[in-house]
NUPA-876530 format. One record per residue: z, x negated, y negated of N, C-alpha, C, CB in turn; residue number from 0. Coordinates in nm, 4 decimals. Each point is the difference from the previous one (the first is absolute). Glycine has a CB too. Layout:
BEGIN
n.zz Z | n.xx X | n.yy Y | ca.zz Z | ca.xx X | ca.yy Y | c.zz Z | c.xx X | c.yy Y | cb.zz Z | cb.xx X | cb.yy Y | k NUM
...
END
This chain:
BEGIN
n.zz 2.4414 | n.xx -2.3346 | n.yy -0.4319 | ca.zz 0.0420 | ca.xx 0.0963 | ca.yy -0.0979 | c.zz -0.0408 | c.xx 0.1401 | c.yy 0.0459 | cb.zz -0.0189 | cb.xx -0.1731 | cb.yy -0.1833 | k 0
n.zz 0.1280 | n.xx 0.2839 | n.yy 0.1347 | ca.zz -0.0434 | ca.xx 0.1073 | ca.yy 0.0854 | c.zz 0.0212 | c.xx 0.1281 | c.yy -0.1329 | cb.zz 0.0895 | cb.xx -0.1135 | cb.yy 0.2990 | k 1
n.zz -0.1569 | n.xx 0.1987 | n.yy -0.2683 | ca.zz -0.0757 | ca.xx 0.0812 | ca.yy -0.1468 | c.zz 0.1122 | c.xx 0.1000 | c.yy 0.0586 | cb.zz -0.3292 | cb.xx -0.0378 | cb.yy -0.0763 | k 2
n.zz 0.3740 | n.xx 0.2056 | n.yy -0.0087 | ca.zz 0.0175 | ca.xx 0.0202 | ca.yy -0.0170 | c.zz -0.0519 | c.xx 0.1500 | c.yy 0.0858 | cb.zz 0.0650 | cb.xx -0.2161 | cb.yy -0.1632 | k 3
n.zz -0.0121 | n.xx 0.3027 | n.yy 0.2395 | ca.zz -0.0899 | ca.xx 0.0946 | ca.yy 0.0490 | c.zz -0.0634 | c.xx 0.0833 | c.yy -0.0385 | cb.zz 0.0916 | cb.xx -0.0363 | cb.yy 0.0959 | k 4
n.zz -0.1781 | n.xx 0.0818 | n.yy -0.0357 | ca.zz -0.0670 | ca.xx 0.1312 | ca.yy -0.1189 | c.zz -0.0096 | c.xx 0.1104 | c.yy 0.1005 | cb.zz -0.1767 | cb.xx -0.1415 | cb.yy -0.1865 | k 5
n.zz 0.1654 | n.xx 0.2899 | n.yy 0.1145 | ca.zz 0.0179 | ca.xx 0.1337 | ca.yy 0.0560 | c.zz -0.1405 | c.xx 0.0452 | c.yy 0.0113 | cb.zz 0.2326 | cb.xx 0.0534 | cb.yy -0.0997 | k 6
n.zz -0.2858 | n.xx -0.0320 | n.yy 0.1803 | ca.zz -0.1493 | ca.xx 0.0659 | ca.yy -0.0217 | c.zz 0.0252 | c.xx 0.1697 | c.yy 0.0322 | cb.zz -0.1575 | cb.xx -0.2488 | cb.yy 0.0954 | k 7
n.zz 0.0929 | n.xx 0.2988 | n.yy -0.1509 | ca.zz 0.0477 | ca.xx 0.1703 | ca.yy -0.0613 | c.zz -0.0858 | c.xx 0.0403 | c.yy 0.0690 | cb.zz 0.0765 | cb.xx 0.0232 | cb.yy -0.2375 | k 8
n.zz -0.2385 | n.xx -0.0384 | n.yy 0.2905 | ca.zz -0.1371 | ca.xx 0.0560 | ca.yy 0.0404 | c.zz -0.0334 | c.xx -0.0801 | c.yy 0.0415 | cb.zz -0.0588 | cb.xx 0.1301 | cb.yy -0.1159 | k 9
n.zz -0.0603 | n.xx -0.0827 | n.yy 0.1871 | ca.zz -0.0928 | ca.xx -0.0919 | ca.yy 0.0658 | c.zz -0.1699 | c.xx 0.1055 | c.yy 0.0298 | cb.zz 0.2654 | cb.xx -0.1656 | cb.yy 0.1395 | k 10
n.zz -0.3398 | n.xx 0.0762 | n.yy -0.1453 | ca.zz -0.1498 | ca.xx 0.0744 | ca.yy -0.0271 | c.zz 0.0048 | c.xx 0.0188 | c.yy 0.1633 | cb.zz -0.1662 | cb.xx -0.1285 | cb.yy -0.2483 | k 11
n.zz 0.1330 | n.xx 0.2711 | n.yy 0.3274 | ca.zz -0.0687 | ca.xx 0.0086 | ca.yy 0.0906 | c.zz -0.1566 | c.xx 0.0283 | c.yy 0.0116 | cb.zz 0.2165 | cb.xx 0.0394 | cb.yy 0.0370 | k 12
n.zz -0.3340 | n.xx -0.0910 | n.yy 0.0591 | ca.zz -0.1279 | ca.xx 0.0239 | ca.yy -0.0194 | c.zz -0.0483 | c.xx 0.0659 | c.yy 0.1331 | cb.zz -0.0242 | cb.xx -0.1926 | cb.yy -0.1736 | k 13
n.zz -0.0201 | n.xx 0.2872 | n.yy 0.1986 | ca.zz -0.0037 | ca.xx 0.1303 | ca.yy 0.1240 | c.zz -0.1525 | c.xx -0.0646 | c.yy 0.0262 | cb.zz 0.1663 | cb.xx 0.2832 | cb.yy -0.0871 | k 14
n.zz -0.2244 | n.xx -0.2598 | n.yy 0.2065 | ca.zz -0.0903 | ca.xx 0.0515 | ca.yy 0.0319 | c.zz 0.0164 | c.xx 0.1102 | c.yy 0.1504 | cb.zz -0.1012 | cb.xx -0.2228 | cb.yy -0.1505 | k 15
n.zz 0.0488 | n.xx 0.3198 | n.yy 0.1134 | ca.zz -0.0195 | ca.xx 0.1258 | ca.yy 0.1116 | c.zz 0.1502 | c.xx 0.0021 | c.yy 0.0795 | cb.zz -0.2993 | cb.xx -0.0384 | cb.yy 0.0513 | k 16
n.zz 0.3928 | n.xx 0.0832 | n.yy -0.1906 | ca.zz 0.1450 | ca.xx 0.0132 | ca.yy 0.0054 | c.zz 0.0649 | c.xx -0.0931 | c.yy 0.0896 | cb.zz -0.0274 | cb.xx 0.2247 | cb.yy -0.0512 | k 17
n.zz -0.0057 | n.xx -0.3445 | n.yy 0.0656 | ca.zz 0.0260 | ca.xx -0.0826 | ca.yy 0.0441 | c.zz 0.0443 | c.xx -0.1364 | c.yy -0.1082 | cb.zz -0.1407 | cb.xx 0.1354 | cb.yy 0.1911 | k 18
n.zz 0.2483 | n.xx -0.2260 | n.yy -0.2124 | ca.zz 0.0296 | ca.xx -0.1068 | ca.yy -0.0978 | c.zz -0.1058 | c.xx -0.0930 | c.yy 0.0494 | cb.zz 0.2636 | cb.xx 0.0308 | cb.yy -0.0497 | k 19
n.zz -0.2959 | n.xx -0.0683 | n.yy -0.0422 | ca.zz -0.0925 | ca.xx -0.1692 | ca.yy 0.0708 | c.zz 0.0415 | c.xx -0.1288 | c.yy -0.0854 | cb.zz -0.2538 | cb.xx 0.1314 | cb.yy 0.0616 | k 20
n.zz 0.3604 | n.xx -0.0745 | n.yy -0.2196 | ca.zz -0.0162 | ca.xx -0.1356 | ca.yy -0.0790 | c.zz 0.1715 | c.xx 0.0697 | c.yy -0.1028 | cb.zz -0.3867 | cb.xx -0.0958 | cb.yy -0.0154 | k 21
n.zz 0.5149 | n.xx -0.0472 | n.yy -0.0370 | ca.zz 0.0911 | ca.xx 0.0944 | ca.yy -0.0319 | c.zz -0.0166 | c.xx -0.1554 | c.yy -0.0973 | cb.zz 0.1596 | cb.xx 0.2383 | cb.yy 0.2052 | k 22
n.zz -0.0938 | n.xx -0.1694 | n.yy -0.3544 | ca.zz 0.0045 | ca.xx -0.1712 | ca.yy -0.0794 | c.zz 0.0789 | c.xx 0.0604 | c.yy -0.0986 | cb.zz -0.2454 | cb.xx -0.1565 | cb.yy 0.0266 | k 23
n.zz 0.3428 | n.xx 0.0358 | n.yy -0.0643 | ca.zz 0.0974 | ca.xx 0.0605 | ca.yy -0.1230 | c.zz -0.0604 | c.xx -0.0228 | c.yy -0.1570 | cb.zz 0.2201 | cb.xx -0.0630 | cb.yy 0.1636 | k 24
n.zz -0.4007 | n.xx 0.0250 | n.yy -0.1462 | ca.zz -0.0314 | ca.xx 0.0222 | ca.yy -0.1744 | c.zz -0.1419 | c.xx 0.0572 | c.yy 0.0524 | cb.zz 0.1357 | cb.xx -0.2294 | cb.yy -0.1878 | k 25
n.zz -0.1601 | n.xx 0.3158 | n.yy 0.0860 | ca.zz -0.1664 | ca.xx 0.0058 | ca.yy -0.0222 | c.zz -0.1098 | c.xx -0.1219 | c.yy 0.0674 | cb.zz 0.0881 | cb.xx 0.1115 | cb.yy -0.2383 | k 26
n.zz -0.0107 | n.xx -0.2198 | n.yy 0.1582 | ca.zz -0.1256 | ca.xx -0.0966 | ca.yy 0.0551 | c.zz -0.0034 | c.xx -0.0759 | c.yy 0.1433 | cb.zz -0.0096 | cb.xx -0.0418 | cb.yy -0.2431 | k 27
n.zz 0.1299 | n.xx 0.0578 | n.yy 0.2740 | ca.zz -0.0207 | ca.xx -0.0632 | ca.yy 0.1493 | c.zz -0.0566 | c.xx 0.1352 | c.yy 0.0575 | cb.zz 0.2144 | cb.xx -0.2018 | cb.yy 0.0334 | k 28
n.zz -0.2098 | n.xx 0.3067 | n.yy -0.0153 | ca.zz -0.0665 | ca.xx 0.1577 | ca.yy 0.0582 | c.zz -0.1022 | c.xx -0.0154 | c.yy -0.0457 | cb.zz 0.1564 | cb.xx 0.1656 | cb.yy 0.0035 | k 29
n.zz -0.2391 | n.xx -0.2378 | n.yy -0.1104 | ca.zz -0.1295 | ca.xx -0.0275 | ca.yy 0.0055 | c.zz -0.0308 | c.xx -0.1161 | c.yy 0.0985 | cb.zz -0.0139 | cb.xx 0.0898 | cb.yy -0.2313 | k 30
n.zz 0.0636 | n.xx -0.2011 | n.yy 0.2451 | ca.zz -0.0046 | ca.xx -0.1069 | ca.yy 0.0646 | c.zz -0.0053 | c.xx 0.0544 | c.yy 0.1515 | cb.zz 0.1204 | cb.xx -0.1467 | cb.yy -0.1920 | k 31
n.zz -0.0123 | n.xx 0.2170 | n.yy 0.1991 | ca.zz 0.0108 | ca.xx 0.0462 | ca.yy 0.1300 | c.zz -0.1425 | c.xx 0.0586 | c.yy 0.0191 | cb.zz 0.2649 | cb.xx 0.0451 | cb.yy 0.0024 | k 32
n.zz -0.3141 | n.xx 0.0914 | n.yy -0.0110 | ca.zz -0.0778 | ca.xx 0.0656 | ca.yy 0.0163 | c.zz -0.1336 | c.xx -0.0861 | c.yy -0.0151 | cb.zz 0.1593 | cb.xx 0.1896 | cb.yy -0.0576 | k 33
n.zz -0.1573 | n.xx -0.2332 | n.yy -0.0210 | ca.zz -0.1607 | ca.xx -0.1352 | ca.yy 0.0143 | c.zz -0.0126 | c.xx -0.0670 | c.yy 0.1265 | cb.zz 0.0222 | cb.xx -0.0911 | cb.yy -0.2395 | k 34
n.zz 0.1192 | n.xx 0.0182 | n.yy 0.2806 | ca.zz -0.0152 | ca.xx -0.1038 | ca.yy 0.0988 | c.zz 0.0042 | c.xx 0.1366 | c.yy 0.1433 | cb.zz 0.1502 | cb.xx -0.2845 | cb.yy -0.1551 | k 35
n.zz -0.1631 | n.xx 0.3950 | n.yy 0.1467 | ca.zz 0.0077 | ca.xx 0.1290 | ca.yy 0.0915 | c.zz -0.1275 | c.xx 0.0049 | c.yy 0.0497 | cb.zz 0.1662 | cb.xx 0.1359 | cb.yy -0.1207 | k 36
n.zz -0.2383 | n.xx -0.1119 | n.yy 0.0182 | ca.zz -0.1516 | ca.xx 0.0492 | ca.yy 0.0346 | c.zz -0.0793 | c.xx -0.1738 | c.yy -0.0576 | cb.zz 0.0175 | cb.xx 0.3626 | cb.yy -0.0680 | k 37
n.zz 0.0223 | n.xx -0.4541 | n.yy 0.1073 | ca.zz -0.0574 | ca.xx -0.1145 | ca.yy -0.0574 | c.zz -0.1683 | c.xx -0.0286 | c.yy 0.0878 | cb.zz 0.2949 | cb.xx -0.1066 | cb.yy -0.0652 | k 38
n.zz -0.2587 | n.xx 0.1329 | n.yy 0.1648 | ca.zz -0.0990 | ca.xx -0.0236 | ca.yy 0.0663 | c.zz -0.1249 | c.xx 0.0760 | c.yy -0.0155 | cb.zz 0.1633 | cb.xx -0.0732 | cb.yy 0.1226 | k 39
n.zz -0.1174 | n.xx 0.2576 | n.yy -0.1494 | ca.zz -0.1215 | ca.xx 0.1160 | ca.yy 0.0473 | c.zz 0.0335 | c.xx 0.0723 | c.yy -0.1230 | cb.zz -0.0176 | cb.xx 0.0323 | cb.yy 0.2903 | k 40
n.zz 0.0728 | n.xx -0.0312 | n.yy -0.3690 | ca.zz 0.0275 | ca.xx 0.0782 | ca.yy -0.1414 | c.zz 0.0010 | c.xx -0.0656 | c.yy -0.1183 | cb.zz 0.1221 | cb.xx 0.1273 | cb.yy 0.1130 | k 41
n.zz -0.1701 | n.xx -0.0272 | n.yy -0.1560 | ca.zz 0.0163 | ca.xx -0.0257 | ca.yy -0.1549 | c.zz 0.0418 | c.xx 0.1138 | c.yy -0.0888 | cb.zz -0.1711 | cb.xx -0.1608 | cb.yy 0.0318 | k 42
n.zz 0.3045 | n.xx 0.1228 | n.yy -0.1692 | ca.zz 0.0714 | ca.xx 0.1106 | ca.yy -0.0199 | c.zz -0.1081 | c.xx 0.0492 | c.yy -0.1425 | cb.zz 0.2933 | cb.xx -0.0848 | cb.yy 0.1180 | k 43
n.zz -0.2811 | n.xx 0.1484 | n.yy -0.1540 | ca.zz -0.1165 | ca.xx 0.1361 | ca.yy -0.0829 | c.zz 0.0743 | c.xx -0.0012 | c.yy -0.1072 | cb.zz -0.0951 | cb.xx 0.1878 | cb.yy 0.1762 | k 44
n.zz 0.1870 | n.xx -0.1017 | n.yy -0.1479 | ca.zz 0.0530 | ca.xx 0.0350 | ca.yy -0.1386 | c.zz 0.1763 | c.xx 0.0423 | c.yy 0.0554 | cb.zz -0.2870 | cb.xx 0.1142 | cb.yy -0.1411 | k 45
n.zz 0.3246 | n.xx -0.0328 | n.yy 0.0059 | ca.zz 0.1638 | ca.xx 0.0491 | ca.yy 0.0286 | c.zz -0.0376 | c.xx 0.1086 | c.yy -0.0857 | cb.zz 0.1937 | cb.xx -0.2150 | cb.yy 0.0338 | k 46
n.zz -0.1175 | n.xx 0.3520 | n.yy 0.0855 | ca.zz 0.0040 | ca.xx 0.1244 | ca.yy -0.0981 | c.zz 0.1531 | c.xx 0.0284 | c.yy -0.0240 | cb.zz -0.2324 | cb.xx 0.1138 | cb.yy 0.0915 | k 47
n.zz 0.2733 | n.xx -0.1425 | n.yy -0.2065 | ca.zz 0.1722 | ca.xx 0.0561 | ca.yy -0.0112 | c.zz -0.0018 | c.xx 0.1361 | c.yy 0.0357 | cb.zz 0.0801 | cb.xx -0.1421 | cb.yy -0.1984 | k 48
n.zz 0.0467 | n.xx 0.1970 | n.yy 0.2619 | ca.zz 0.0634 | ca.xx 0.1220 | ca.yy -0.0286 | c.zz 0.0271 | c.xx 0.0234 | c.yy -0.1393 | cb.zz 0.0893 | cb.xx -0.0138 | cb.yy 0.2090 | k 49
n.zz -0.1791 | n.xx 0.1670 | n.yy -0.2635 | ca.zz 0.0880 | ca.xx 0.0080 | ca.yy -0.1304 | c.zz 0.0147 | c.xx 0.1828 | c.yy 0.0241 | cb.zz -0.1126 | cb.xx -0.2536 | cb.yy -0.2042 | k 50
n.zz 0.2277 | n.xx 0.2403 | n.yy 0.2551 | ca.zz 0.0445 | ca.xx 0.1373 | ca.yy 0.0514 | c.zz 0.1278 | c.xx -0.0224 | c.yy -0.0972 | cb.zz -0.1005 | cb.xx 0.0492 | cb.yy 0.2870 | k 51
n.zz 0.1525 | n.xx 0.1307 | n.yy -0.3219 | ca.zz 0.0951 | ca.xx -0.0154 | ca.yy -0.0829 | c.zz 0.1471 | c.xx -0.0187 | c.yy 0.0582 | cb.zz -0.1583 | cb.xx 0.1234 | cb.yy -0.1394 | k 52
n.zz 0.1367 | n.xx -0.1448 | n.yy 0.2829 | ca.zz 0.1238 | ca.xx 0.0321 | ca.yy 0.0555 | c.zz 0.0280 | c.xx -0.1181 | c.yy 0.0256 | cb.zz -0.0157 | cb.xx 0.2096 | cb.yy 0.0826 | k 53
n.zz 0.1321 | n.xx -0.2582 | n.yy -0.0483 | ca.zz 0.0514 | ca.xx -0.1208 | ca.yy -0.0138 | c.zz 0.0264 | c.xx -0.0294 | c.yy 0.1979 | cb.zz 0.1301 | cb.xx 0.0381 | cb.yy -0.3226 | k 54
n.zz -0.2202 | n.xx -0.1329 | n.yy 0.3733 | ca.zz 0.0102 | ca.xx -0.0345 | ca.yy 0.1109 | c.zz -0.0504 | c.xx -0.1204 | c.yy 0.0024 | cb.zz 0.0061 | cb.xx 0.1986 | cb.yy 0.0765 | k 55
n.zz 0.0383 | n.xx -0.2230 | n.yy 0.0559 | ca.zz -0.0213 | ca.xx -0.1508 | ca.yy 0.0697 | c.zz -0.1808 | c.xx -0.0383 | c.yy -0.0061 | cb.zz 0.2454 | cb.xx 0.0476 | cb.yy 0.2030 | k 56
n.zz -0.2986 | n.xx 0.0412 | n.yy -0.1490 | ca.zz -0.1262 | ca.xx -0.0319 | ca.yy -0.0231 | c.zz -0.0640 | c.xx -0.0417 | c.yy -0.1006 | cb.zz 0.0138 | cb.xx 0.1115 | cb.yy 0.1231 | k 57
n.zz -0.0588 | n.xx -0.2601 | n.yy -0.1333 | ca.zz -0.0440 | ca.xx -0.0565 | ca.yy -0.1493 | c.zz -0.1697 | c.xx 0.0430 | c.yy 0.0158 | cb.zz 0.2043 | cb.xx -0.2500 | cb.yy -0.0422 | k 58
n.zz -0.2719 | n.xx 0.2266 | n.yy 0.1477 | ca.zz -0.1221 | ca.xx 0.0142 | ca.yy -0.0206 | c.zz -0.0994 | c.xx -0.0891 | c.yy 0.0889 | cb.zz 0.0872 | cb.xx 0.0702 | cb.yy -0.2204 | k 59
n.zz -0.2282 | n.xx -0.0799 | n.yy 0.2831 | ca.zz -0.0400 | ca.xx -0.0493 | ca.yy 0.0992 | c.zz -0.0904 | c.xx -0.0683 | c.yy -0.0786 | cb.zz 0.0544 | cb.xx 0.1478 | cb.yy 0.1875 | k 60
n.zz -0.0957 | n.xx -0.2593 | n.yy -0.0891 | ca.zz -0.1096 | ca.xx -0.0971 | ca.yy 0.0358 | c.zz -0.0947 | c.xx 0.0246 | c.yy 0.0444 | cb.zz 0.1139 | cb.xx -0.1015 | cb.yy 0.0211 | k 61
n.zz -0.3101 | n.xx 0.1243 | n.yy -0.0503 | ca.zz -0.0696 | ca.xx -0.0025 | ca.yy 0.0882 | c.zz -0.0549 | c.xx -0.1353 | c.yy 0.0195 | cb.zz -0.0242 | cb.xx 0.2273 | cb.yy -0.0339 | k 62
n.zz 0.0107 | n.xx -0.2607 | n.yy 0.1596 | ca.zz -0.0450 | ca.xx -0.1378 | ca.yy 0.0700 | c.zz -0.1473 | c.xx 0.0488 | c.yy 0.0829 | cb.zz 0.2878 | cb.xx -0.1151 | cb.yy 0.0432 | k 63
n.zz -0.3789 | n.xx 0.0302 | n.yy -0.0869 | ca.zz -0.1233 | ca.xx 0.0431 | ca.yy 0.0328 | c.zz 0.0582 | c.xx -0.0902 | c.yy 0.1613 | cb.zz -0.2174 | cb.xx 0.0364 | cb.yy -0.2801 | k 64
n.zz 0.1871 | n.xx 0.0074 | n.yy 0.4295 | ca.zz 0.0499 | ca.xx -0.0693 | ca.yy 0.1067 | c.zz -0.1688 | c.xx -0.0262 | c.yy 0.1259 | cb.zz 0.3229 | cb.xx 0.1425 | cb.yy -0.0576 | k 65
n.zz -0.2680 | n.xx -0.1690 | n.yy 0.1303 | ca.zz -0.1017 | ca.xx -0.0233 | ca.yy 0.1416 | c.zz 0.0567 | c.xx 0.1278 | c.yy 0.0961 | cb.zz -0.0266 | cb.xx -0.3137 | cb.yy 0.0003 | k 66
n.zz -0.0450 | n.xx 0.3871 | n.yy 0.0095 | ca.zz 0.0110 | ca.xx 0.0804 | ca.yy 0.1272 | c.zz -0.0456 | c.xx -0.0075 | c.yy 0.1217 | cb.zz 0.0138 | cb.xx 0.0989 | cb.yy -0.1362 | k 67
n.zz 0.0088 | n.xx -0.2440 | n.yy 0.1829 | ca.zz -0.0421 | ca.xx -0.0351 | ca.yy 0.1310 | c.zz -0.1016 | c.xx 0.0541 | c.yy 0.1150 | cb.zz 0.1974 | cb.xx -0.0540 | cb.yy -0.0686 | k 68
n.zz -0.3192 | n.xx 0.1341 | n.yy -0.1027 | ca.zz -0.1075 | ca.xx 0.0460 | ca.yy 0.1450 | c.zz -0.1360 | c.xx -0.0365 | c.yy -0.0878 | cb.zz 0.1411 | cb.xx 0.2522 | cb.yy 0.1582 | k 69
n.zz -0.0939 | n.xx -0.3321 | n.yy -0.2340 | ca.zz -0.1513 | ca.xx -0.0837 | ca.yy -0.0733 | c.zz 0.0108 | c.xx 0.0524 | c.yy -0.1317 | cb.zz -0.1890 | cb.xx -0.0074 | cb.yy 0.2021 | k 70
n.zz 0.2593 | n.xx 0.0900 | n.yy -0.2421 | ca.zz -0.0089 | ca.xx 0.0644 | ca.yy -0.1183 | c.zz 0.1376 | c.xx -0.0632 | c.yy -0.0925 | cb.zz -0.1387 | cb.xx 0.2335 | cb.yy 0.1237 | k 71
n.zz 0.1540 | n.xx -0.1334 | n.yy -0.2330 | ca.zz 0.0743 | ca.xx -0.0281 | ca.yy -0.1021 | c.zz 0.0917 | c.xx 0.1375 | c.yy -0.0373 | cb.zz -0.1869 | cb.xx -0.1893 | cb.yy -0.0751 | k 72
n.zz 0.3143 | n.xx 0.1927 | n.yy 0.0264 | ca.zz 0.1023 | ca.xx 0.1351 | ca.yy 0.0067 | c.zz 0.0629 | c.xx -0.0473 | c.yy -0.1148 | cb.zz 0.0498 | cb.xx 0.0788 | cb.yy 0.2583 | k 73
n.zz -0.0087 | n.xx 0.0199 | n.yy -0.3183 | ca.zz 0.1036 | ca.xx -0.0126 | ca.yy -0.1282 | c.zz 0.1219 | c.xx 0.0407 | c.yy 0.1036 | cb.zz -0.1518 | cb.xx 0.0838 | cb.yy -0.2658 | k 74
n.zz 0.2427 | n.xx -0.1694 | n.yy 0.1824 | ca.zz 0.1629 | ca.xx 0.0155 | ca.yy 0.0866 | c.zz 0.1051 | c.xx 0.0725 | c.yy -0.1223 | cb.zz -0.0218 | cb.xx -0.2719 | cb.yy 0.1783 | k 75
n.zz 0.0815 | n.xx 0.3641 | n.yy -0.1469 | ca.zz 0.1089 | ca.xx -0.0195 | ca.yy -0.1188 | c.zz 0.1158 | c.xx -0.0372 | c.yy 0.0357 | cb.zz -0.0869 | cb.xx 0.1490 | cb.yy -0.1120 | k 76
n.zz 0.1528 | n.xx -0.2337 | n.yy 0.0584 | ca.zz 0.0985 | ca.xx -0.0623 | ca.yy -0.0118 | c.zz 0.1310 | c.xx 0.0728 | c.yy -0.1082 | cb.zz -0.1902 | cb.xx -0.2007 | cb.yy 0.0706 | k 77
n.zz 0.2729 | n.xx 0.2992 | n.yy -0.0016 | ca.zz 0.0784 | ca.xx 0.0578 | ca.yy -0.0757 | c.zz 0.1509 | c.xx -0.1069 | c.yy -0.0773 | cb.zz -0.1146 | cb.xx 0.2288 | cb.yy 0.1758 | k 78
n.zz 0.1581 | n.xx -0.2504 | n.yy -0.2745 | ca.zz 0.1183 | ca.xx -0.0767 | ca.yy -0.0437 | c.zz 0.0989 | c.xx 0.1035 | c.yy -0.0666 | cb.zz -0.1413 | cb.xx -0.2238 | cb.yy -0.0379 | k 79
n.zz 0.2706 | n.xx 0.1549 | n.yy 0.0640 | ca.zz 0.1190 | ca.xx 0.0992 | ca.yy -0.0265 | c.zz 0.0993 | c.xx -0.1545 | c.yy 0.0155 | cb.zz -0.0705 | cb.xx 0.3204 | cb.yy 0.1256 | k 80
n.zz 0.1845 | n.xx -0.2701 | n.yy -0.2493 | ca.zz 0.1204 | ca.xx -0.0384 | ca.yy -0.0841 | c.zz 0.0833 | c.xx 0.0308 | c.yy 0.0925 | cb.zz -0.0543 | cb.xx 0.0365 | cb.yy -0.2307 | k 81
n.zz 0.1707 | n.xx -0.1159 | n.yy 0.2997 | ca.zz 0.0656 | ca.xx 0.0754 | ca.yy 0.0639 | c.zz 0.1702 | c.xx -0.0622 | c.yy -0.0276 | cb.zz -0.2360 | cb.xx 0.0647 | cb.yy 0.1775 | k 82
n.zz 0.3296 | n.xx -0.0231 | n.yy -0.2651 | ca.zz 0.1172 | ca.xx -0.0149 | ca.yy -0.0508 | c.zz 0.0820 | c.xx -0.0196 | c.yy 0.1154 | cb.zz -0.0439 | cb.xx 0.1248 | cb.yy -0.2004 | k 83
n.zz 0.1134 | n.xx -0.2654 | n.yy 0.2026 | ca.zz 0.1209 | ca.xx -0.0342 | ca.yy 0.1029 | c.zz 0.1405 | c.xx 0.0630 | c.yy -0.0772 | cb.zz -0.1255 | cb.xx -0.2551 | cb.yy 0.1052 | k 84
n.zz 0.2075 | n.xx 0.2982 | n.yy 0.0353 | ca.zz 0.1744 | ca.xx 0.0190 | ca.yy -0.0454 | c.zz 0.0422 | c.xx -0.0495 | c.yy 0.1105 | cb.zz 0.0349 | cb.xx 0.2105 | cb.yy -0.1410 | k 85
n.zz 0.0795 | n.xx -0.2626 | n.yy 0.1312 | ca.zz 0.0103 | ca.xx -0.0976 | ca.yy -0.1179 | c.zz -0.1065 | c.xx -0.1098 | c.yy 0.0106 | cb.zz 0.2515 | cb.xx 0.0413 | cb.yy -0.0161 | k 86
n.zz -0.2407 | n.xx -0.1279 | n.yy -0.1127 | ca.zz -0.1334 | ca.xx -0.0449 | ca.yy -0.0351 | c.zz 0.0456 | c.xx -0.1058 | c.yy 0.1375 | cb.zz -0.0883 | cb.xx 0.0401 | cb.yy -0.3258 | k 87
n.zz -0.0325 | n.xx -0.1530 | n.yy 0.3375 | ca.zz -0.0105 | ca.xx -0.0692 | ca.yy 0.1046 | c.zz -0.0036 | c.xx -0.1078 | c.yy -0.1056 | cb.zz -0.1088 | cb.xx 0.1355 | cb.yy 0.2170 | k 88
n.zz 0.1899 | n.xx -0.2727 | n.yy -0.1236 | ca.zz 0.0380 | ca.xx -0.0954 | ca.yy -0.0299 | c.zz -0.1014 | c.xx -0.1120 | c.yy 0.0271 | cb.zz 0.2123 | cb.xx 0.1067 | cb.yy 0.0225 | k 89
n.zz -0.2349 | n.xx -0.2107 | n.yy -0.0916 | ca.zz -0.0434 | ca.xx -0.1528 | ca.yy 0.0262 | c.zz 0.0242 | c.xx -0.0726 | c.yy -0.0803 | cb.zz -0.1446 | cb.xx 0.0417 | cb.yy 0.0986 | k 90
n.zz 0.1176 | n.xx -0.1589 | n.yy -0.0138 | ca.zz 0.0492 | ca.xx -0.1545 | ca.yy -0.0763 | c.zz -0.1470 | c.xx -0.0937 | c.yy -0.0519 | cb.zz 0.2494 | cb.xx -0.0237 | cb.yy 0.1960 | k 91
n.zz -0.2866 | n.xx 0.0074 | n.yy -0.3008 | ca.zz -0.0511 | ca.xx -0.1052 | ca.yy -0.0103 | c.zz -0.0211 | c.xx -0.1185 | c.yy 0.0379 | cb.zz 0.0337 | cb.xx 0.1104 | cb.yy -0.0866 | k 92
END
């Protein structure tokens, strides 16, 4: 039996040092994602939303407490942004 397609409109991108490292079409897999990221040497802190009045892609970052590979410990930020497909993109269930 075969479902019906669906349009996905967005998709979560997750930056580090303007670089993509993690892309998911809900909130919670971009958490999933980003956990199983730093699974090994991080741990995520908190989430600061964007609350700017202007209307952009930028939703707001992640700090991930990380390993800085010289014995010590570094906060990472992890920037996230909304990013609207045209036309929308297709899949099958």
């Amino acid at each position: 039996m075969t479902e019906t397609r669906t349009y996905i409109q967005g998709t979560w991108v997750a930056q580090v040092y303007n670089k993509p490292i993690i892309t998911a079409h809900t909130w919670e897999d971009l958490l999933a994602g980003l956990d199983d990221y730093y699974q090994n040497d991080g741990e995520r802190l908190r989430y600061i939303p964007n609350n700017s009045q202007y209307v952009e892609s930028f939703d707001g970052y992640f700090i991930y407490d990380t390993d800085d590979y010289n014995g010590g410990r570094e906060f990472e930020r992890v920037d996230v942004f909304c990013v609207d497909f045209y036309p929308y993109t297709k899949y099958e269930k």
